[in-house]
C-alpha positions in Angstrom: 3.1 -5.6 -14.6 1.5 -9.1 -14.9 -2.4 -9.6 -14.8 -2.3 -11.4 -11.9 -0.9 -8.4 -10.3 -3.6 -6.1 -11.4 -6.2 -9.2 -10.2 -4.8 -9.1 -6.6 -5.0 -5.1 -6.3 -8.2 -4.7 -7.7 -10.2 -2.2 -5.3 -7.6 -2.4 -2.8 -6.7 1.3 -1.4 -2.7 2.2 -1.9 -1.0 5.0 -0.8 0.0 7.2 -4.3 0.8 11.2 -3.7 0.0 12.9 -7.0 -2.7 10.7 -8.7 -5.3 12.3 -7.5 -5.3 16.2 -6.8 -6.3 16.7 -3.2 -6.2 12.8 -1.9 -2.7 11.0 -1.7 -5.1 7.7 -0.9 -6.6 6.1 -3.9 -8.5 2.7 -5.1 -7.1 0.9 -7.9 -10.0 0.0 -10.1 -8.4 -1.2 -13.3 -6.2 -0.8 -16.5 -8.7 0.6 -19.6 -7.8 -0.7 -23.1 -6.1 2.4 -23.7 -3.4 2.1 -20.7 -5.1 4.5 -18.6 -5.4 3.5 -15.2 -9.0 3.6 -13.4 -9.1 5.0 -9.9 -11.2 6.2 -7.4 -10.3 8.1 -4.0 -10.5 6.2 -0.9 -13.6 8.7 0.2 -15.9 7.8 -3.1 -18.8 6.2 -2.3 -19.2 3.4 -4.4 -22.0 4.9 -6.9 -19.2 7.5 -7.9 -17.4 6.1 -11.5 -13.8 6.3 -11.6 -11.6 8.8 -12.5 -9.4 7.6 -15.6 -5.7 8.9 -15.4 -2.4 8.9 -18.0 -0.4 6.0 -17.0 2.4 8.5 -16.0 0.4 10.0 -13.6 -0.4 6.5 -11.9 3.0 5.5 -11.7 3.1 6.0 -8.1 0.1 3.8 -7.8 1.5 1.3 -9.9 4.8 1.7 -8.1 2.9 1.3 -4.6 1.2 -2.0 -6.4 4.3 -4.1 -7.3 5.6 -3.3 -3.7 2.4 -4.5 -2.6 2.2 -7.8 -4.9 5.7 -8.5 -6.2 5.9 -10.8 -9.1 6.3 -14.3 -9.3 
């Protein structure tokens, strides 16, 4: 996935079943150093930190982000 990608989706709320136990909505906040993907669910208030997940349990989320912002 290409930076500009990740730029465009940055806390922008997708639609990922299975990221997050108990919310199939979730906000994208970022890709860590280590490849874990930063999220939050749609219901966080804002002062909540994200919750860092495996990148195989974002793939839905990164999935529902390409379809979103397709590359160039």
């Amino acid at each position: 996935m290409q930076q500009a990608q990740l730029a465009k989706a940055y806390g922008k709320v997708f639609d990922a079943p299975g990221v997050v136990n108990g919310s199939a909505r979730v906000r994208f906040v970022g890709v860590w150093p280590t490849g874990n993907v930063g999220v939050k669910r749609e219901t966080d208030p804002d002062s909540f930190g994200p919750l860092t997940v495996s990148p195989e349990k974002a793939q839905s989320l990164m999935q529902a982000i390409e379809r979103r912002y397709p590359a160039k």
